[in-house]
PyMOL Python script that loads the backbone (N, CA, C, O; Angstrom):
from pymol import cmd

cmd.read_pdbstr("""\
ATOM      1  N   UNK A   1      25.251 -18.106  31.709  1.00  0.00           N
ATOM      2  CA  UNK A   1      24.105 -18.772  31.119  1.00  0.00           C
ATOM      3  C   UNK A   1      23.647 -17.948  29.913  1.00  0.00           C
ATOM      4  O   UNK A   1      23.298 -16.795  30.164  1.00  0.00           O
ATOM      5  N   UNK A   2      23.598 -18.332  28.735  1.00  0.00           N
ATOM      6  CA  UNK A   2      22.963 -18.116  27.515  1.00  0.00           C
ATOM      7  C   UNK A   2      21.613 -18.179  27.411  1.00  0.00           C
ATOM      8  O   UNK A   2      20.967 -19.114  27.884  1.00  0.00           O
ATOM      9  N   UNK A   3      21.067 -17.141  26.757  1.00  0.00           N
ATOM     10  CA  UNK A   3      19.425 -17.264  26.771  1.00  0.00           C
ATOM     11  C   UNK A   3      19.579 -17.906  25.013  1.00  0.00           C
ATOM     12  O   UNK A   3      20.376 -17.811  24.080  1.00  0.00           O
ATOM     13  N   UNK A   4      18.180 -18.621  25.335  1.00  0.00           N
ATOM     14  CA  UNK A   4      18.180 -19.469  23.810  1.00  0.00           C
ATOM     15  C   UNK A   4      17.259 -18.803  22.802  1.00  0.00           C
ATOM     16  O   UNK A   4      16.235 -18.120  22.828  1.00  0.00           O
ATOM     17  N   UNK A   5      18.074 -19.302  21.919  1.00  0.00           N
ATOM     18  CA  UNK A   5      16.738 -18.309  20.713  1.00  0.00           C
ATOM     19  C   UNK A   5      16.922 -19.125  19.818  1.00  0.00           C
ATOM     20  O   UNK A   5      17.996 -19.718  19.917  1.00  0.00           O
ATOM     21  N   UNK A   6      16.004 -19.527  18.572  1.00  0.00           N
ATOM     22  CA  UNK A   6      16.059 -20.280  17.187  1.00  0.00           C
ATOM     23  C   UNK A   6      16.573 -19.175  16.058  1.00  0.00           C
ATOM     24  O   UNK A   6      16.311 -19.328  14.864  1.00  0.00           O
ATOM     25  N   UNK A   7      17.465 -17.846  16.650  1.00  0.00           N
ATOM     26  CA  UNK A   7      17.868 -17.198  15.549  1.00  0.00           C
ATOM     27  C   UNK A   7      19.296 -17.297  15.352  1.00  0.00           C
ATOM     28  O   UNK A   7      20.076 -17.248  16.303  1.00  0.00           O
ATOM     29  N   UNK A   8      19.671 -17.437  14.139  1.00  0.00           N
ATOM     30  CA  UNK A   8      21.442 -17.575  14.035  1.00  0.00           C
ATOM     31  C   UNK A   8      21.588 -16.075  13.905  1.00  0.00           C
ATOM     32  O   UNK A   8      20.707 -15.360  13.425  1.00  0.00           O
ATOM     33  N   UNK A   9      22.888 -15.587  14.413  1.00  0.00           N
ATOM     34  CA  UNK A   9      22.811 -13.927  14.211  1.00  0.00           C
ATOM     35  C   UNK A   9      24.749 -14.109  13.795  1.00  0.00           C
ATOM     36  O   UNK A   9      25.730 -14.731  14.202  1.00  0.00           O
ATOM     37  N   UNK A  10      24.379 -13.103  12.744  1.00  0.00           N
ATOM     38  CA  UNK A  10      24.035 -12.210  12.476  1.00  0.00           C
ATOM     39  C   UNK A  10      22.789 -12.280  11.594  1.00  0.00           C
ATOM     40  O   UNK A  10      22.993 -13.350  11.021  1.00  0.00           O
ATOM     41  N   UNK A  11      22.005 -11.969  11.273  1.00  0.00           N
ATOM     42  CA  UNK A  11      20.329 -11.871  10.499  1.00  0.00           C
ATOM     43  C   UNK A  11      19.516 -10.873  10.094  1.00  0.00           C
ATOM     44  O   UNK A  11      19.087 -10.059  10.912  1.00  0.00           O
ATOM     45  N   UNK A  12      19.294 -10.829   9.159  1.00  0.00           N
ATOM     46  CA  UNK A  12      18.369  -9.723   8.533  1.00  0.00           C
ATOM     47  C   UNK A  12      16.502 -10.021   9.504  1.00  0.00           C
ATOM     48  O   UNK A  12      15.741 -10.972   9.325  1.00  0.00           O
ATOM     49  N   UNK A  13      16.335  -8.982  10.329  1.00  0.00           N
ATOM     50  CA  UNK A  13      15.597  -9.362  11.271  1.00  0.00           C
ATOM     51  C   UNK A  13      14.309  -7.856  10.946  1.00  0.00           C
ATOM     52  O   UNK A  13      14.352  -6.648  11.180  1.00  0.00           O
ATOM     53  N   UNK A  14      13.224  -8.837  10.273  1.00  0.00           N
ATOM     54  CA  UNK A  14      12.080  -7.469  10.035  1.00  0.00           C
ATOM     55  C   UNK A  14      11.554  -6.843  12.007  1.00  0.00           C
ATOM     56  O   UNK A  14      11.165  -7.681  12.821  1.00  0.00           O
ATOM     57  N   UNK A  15      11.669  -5.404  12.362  1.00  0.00           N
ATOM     58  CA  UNK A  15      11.132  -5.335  13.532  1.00  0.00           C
ATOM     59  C   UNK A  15       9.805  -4.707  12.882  1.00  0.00           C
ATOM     60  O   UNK A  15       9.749  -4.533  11.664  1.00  0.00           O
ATOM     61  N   UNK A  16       8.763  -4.380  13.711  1.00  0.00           N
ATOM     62  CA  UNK A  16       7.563  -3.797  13.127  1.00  0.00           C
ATOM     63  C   UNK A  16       6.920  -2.968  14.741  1.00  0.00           C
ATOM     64  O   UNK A  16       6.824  -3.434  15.876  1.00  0.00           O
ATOM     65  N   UNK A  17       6.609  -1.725  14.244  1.00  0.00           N
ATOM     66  CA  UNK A  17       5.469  -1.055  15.208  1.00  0.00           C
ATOM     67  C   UNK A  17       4.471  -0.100  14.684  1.00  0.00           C
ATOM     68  O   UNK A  17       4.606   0.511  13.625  1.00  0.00           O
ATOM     69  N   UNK A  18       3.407  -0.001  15.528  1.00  0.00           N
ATOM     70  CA  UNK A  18       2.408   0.480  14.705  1.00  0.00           C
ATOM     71  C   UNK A  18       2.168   1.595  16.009  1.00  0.00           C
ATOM     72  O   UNK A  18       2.688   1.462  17.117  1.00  0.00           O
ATOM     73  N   UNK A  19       1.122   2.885  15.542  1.00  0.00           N
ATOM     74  CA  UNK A  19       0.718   3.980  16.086  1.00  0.00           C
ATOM     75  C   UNK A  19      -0.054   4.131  15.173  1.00  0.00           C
ATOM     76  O   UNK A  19      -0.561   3.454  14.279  1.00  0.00           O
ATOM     77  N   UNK A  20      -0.084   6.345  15.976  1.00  0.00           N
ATOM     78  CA  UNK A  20      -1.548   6.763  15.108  1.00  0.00           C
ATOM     79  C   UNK A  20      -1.042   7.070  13.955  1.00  0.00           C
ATOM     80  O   UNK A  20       0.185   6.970  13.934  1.00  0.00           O
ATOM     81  N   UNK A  21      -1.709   7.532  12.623  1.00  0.00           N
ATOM     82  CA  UNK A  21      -1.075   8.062  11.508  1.00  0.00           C
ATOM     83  C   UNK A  21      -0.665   9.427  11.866  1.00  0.00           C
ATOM     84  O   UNK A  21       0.515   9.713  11.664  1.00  0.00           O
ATOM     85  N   UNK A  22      -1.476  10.349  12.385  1.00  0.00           N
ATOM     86  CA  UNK A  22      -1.104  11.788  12.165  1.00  0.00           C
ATOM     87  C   UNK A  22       0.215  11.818  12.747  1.00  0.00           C
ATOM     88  O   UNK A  22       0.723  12.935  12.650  1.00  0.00           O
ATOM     89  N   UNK A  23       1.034  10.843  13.397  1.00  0.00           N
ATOM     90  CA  UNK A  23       2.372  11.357  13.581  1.00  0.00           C
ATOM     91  C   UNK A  23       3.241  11.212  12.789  1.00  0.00           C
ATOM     92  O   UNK A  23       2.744  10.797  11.741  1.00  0.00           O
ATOM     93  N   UNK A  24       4.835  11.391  12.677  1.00  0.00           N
ATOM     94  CA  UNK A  24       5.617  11.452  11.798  1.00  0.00           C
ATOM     95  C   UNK A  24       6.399   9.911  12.231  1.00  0.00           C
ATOM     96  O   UNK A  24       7.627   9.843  12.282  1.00  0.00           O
ATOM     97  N   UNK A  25       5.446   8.626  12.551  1.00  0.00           N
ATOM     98  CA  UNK A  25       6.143   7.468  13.278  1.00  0.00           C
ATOM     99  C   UNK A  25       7.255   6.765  12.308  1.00  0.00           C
ATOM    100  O   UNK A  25       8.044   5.946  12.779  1.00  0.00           O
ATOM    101  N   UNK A  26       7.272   7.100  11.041  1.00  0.00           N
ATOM    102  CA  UNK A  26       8.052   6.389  10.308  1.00  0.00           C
ATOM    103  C   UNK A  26       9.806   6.985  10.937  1.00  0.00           C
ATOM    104  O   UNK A  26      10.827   6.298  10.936  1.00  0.00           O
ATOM    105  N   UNK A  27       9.645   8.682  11.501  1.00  0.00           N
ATOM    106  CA  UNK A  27      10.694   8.755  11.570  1.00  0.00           C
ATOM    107  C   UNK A  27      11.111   8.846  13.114  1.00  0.00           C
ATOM    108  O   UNK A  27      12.230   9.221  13.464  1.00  0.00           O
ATOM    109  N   UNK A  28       9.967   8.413  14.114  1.00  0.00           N
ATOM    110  CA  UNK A  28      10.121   7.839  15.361  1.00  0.00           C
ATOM    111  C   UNK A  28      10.752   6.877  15.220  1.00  0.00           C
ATOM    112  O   UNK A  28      11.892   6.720  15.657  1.00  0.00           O
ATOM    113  N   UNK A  29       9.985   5.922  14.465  1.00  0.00           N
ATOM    114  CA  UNK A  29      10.963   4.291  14.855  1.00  0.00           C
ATOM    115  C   UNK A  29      12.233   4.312  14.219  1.00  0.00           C
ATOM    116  O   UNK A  29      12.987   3.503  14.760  1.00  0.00           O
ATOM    117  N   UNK A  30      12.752   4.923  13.285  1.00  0.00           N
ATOM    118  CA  UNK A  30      14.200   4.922  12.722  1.00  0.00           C
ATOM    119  C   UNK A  30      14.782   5.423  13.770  1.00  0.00           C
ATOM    120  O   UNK A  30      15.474   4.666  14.451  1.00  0.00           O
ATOM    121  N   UNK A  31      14.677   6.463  14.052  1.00  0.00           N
ATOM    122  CA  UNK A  31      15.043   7.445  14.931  1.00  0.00           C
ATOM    123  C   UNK A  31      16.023   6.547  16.797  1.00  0.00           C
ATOM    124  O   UNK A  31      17.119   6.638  17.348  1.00  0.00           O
ATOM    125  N   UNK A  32      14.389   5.621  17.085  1.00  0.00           N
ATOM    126  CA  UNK A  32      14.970   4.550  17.734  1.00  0.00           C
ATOM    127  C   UNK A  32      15.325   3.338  17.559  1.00  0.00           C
ATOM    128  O   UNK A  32      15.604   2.578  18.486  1.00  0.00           O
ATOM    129  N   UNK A  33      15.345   3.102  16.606  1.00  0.00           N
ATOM    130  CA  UNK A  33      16.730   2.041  15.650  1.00  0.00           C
ATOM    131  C   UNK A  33      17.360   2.409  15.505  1.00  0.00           C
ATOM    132  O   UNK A  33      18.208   1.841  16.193  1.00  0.00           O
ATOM    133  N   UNK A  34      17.962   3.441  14.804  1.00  0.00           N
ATOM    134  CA  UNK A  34      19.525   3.898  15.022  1.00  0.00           C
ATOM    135  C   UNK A  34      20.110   3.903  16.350  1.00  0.00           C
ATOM    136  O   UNK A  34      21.278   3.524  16.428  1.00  0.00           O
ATOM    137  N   UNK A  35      19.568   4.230  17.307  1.00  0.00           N
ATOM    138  CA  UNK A  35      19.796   3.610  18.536  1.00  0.00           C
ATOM    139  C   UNK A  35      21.008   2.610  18.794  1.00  0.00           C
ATOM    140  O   UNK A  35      22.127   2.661  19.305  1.00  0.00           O
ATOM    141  N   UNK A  36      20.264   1.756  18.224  1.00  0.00           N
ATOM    142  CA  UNK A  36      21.021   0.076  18.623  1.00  0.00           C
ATOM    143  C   UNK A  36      21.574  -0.568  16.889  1.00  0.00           C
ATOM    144  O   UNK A  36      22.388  -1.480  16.737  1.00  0.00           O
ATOM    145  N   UNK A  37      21.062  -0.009  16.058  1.00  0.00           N
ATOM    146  CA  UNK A  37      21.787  -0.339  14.887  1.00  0.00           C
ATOM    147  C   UNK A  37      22.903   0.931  14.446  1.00  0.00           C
ATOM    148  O   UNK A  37      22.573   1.999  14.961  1.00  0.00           O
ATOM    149  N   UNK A  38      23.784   0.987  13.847  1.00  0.00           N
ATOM    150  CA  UNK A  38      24.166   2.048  13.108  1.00  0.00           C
ATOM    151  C   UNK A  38      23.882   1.764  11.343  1.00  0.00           C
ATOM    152  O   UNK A  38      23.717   2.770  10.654  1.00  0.00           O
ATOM    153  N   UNK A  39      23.853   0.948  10.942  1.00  0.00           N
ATOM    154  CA  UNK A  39      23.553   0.897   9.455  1.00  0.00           C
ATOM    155  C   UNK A  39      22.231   0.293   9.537  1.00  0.00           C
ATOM    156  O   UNK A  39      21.871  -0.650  10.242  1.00  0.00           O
ATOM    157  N   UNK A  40      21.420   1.140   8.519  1.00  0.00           N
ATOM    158  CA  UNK A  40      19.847   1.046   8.014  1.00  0.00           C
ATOM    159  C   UNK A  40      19.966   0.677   6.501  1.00  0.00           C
ATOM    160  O   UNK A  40      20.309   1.725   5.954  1.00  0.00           O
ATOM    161  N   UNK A  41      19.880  -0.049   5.807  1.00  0.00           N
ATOM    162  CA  UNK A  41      20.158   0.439   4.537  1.00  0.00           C
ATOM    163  C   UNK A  41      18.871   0.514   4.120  1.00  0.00           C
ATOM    164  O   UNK A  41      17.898  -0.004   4.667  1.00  0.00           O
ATOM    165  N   UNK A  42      18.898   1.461   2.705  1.00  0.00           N
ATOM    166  CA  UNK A  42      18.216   2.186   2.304  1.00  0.00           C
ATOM    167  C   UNK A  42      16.774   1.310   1.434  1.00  0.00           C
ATOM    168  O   UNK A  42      17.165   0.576   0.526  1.00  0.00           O
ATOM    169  N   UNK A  43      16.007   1.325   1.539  1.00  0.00           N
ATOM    170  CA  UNK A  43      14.909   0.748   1.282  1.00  0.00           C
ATOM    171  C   UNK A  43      14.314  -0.189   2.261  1.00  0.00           C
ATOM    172  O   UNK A  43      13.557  -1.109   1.951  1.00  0.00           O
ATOM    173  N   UNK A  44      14.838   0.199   3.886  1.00  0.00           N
ATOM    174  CA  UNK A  44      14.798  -0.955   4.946  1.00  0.00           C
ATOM    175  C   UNK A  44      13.754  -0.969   5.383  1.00  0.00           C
ATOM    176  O   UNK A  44      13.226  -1.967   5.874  1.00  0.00           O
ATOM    177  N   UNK A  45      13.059   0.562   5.255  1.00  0.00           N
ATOM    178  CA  UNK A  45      11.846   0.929   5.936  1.00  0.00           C
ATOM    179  C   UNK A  45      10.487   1.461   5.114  1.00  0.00           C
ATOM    180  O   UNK A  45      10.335   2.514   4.496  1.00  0.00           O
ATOM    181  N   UNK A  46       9.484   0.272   5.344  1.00  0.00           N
ATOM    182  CA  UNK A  46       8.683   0.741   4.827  1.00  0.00           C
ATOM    183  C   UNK A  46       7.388   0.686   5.660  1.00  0.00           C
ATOM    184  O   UNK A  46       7.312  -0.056   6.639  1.00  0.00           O
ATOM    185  N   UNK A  47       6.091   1.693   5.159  1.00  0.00           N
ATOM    186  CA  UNK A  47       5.006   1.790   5.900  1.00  0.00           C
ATOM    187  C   UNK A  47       3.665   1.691   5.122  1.00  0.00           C
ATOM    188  O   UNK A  47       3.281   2.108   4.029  1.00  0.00           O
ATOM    189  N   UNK A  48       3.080   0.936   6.176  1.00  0.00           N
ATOM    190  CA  UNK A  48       1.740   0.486   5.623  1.00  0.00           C
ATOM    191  C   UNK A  48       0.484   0.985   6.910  1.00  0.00           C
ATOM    192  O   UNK A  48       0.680   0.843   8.117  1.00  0.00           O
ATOM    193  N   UNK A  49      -0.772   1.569   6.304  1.00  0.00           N
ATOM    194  CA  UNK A  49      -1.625   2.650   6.697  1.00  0.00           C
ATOM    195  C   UNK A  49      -2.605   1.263   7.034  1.00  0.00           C
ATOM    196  O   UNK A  49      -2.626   0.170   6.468  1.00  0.00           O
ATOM    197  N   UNK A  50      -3.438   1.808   8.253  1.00  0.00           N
ATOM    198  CA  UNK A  50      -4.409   0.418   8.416  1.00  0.00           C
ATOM    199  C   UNK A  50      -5.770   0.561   7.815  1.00  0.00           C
ATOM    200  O   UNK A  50      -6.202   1.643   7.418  1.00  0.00           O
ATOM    201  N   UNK A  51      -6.334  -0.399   7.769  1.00  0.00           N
ATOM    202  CA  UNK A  51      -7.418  -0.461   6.812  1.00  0.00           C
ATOM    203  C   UNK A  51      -8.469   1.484   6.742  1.00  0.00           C
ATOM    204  O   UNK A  51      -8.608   2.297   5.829  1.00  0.00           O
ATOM    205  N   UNK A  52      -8.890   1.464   8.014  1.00  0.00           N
ATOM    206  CA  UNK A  52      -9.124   2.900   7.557  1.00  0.00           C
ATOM    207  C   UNK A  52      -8.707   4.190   7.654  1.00  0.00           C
ATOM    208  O   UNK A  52      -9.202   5.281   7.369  1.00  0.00           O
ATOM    209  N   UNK A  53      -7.464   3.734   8.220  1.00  0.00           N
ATOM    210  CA  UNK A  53      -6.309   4.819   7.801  1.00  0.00           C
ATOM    211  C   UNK A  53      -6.181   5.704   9.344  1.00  0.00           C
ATOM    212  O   UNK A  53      -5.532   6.748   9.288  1.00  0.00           O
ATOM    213  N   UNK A  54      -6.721   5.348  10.562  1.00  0.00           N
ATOM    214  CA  UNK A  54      -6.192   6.271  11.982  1.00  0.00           C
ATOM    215  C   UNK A  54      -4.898   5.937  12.327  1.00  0.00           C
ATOM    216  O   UNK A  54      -4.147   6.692  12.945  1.00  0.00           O
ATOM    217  N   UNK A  55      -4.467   4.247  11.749  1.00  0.00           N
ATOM    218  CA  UNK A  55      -3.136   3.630  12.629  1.00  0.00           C
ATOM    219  C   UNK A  55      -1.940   3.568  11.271  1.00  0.00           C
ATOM    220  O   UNK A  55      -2.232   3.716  10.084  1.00  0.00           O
ATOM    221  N   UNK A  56      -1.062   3.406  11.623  1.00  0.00           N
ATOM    222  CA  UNK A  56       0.193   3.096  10.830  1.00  0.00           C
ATOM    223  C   UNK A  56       1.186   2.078  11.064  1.00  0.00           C
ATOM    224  O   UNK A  56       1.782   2.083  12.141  1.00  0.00           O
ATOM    225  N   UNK A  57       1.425   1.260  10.245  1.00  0.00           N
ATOM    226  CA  UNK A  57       2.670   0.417  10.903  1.00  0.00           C
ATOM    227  C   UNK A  57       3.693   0.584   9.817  1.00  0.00           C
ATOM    228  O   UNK A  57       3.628   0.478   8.592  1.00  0.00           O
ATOM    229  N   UNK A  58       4.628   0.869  10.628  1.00  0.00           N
ATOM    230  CA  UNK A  58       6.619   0.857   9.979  1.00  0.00           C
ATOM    231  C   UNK A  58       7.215  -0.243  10.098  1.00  0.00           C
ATOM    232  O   UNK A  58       7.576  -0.523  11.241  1.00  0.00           O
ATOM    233  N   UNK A  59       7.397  -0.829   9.441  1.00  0.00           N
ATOM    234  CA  UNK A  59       8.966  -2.191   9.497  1.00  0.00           C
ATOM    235  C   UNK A  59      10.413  -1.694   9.067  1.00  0.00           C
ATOM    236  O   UNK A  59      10.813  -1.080   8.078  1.00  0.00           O
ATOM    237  N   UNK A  60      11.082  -2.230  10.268  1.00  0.00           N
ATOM    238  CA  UNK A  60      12.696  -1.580   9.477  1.00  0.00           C
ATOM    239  C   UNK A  60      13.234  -3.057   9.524  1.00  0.00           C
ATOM    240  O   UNK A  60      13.160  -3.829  10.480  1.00  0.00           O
ATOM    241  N   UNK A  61      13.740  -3.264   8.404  1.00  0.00           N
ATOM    242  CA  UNK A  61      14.694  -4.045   8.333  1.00  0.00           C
ATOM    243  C   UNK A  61      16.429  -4.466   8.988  1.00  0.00           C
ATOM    244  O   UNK A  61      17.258  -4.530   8.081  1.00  0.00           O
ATOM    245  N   UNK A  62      16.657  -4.576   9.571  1.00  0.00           N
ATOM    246  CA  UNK A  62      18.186  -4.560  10.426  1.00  0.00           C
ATOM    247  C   UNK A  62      19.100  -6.068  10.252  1.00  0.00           C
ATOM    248  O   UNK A  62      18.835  -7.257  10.432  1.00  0.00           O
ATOM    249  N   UNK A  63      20.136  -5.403   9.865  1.00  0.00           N
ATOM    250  CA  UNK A  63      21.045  -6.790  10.688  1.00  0.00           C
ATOM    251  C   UNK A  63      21.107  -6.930  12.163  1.00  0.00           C
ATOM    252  O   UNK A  63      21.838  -6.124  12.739  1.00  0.00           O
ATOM    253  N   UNK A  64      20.461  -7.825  12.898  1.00  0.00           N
ATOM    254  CA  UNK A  64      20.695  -7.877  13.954  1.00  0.00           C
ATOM    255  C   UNK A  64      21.854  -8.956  14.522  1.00  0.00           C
ATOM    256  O   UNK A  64      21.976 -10.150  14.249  1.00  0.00           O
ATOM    257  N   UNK A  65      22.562  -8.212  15.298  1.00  0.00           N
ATOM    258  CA  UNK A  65      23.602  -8.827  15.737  1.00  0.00           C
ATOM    259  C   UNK A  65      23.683  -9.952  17.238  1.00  0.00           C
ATOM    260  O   UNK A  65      24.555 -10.789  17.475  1.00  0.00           O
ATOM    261  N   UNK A  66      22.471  -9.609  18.066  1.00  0.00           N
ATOM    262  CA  UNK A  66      22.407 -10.593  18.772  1.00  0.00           C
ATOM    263  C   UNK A  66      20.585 -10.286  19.409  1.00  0.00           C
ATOM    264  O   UNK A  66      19.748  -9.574  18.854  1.00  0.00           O
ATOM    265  N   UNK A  67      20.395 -11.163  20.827  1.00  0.00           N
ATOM    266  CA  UNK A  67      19.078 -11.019  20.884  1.00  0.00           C
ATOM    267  C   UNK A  67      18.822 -10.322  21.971  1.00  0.00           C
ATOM    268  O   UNK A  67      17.737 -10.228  22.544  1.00  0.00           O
ATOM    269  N   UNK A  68      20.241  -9.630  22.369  1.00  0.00           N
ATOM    270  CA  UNK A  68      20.429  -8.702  23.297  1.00  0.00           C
ATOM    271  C   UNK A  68      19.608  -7.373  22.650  1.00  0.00           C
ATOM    272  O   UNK A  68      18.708  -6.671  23.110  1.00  0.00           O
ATOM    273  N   UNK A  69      20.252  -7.359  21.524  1.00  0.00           N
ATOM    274  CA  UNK A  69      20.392  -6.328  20.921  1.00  0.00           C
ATOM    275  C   UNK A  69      18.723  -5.800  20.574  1.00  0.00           C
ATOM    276  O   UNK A  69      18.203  -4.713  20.827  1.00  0.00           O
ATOM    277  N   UNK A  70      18.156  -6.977  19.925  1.00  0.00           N
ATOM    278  CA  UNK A  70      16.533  -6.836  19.371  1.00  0.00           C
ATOM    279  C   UNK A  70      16.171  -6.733  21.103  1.00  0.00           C
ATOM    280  O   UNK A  70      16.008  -5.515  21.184  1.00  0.00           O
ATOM    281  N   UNK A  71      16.029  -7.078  22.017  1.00  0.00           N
ATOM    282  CA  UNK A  71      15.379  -6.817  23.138  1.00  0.00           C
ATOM    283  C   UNK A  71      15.464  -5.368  23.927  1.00  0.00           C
ATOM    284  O   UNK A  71      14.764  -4.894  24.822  1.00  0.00           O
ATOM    285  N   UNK A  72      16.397  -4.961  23.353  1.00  0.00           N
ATOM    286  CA  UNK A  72      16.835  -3.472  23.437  1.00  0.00           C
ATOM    287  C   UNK A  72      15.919  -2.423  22.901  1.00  0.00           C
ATOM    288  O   UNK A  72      15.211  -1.603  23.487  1.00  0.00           O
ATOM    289  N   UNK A  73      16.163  -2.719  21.336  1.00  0.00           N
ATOM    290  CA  UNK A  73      15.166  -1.980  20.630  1.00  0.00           C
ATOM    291  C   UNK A  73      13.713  -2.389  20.842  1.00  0.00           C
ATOM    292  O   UNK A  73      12.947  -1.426  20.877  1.00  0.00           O
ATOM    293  N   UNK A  74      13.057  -3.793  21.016  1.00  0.00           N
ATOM    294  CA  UNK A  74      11.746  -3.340  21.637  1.00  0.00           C
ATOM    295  C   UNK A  74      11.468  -2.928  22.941  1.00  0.00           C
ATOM    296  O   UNK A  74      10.293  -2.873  23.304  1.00  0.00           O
ATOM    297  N   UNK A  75      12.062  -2.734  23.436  1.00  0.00           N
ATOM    298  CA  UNK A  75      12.329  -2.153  24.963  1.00  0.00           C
ATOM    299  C   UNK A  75      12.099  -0.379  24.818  1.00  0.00           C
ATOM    300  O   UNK A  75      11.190   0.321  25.266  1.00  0.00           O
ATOM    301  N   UNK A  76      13.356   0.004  23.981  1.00  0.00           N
ATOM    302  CA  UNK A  76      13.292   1.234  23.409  1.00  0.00           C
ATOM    303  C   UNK A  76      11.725   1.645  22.730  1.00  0.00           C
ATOM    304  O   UNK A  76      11.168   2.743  22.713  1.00  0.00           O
ATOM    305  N   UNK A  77      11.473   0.922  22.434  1.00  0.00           N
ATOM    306  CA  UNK A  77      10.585   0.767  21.183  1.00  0.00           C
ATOM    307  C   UNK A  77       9.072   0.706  21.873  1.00  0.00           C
ATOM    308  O   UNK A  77       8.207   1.078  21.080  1.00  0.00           O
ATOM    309  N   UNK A  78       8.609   0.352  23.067  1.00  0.00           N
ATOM    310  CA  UNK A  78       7.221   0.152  23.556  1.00  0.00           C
ATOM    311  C   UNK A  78       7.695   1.200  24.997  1.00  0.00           C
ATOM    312  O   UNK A  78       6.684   1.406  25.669  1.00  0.00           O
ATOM    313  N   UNK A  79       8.390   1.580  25.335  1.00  0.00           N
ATOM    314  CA  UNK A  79       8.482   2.926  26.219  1.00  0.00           C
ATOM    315  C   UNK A  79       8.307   3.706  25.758  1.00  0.00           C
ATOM    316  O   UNK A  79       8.152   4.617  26.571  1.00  0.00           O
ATOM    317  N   UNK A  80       8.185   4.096  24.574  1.00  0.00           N
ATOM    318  CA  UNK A  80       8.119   5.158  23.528  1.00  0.00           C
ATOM    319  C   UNK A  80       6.807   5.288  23.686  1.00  0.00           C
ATOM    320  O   UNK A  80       6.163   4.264  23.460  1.00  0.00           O
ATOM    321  N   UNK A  81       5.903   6.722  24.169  1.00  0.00           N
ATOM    322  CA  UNK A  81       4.488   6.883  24.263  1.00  0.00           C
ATOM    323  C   UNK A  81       3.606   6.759  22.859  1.00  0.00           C
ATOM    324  O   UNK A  81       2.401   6.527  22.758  1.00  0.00           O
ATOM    325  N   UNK A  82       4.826   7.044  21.544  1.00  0.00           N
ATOM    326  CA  UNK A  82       3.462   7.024  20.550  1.00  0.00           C
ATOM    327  C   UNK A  82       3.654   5.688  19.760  1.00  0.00           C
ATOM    328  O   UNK A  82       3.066   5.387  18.721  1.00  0.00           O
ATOM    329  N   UNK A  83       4.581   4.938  20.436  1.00  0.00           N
ATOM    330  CA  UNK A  83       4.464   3.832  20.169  1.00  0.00           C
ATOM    331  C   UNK A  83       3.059   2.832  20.131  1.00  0.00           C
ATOM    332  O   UNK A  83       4.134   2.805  20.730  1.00  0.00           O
ATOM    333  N   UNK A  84       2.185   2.234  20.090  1.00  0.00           N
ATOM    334  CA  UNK A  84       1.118   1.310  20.409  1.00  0.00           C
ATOM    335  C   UNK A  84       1.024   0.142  20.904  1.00  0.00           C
ATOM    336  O   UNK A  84       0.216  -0.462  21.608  1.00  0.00           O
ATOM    337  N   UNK A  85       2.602  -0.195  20.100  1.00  0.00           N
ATOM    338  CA  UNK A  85       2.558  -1.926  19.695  1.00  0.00           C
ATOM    339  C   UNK A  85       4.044  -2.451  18.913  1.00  0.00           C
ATOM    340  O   UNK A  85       4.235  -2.273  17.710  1.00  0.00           O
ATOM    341  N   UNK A  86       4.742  -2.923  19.555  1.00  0.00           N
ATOM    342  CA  UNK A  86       6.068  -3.701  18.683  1.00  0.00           C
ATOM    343  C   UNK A  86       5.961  -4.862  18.341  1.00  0.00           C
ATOM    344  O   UNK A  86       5.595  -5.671  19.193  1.00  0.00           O
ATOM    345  N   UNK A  87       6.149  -5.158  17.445  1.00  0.00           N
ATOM    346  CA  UNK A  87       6.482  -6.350  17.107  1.00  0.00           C
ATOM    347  C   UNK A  87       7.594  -7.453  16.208  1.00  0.00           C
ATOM    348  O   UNK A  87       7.416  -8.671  16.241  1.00  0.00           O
TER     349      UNK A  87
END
""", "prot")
cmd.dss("prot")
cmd.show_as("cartoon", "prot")
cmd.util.cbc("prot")
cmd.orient("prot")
């Protein structure tokens, strides 16, 4: 049995998580994307500070190859303690 999804894969698939700023989360979440991706390409990841600046959110960009795969990394991705929030 196939689980259903409205994504055709292979796909350029934005993931996103947010934490506190004072950590180094931009290179947490790569860190667990490489994980389950091996190619990042370069300008994949970028970060945006929240309005008054305690939280942070990172987006990496990925080819994702199936929805195995993305369920993995948010899996990876919200076990992670300084994680907050995947999305």
């Amino acid at each position: 049995m196939s689980e259903e999804t409205l994504l055709e894969f292979p796909c350029q698939f934005p993931i996103k998580a947010m934490g506190k700023t004072d950590l180094e989360l931009d290179l947490l979440v790569v860190e667990i994307v490489r994980r389950h991706v091996v190619d990042i390409n370069e300008g994949a990841v970028s970060t945006r500070p929240s309005k008054d600046g305690n939280y942070m959110a990172v987006t990496v960009i990925v080819e994702a190859s199936s929805k195995q795969q993305l369920d993995a990394i948010y899996q990876d991705l919200t076990d992670h303690p300084h994680v907050l929030m995947a999305l």
